[in-house]
N, C-alpha and C positions, 0 to 999 in steps of 0.2 A: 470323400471324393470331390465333393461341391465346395467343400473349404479349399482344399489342393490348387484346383481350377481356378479359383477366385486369389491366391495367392498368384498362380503364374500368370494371370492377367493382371494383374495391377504389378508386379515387378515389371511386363513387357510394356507398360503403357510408361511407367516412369525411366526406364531404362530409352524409350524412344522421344522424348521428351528434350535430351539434351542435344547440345550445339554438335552438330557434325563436322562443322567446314565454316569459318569466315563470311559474313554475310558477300553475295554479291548480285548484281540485277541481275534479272530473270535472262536465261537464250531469250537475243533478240533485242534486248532492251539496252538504253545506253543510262548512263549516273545521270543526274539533272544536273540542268545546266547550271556555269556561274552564276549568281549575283553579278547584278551590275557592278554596285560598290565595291566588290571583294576583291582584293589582290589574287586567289587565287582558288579552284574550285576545290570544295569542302571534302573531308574525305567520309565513308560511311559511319565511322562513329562522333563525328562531327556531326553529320546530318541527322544521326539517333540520340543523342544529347539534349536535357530538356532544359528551356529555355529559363533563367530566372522569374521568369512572370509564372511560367505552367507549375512550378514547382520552388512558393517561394521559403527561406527560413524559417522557423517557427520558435517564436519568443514567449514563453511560459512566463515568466521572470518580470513585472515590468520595471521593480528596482532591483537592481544587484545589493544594494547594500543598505544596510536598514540606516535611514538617516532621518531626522526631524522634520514636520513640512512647512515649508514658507508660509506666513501668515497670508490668508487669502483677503484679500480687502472686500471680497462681494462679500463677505459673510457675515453679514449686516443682522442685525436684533429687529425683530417685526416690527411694519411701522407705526403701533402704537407706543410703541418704548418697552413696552415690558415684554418679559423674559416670555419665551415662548414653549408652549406649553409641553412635558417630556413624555408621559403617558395617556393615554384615551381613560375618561371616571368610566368606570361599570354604569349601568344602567343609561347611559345618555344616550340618545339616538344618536346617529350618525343619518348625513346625510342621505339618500339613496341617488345612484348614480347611473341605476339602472330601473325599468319600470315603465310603465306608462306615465306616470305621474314628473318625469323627466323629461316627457317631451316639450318640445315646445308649441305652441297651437297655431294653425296656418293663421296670416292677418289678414 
């Protein structure tokens, strides 16, 4: 019985959900007014239309086509000449970056 009920409540919630009639302003109310600039006043699906900024493209992709990359000129060798270095040796310390020992001490 609680299943039934709960079936004909949510077909009447989704059944009154949909568009009856054409938007239009409320009794009493008039469309807002021109734009200055505008040849002429907008119409409501015009005025519900979302603007390219609210709602812009979306580019997944950033090349289309698989192509070589232009040699970059910053991509300069460290400035002691040699090759720089490709993996971190096991056991070396690494800096810490974090800590008290990173602070620096008032002068």
């Amino acid at each position: 019985m609680k299943r039934a009920l709960l079936i004909v409540g949510v077909a009447l919630g989704v059944a009154g959900c949909g568009q009856v009639a054409p938007l239009k302003p409320a009794p009493g109310q008039a469309m807002p007014v021109k734009p200055l600039l505008a040849s002429e006043t907008p119409s409501v699906s015009e005025l519900l239309a979302l603007p390219t900024q609210a709602k812009p493209k979306r580019v997944d992709e950033l090349l289309t086509k698989s192509q070589p990359r232009e040699p970059d000129r910053f991509d300069l060798p460290p400035a002691d000449g040699g090759v720089a270095p490709s993996e971190i040796i096991p056991g070396e310390a690494e800096p810490s970056t974090i800590g008290p020992g990173s602070v620096e001490e008032p002068r």
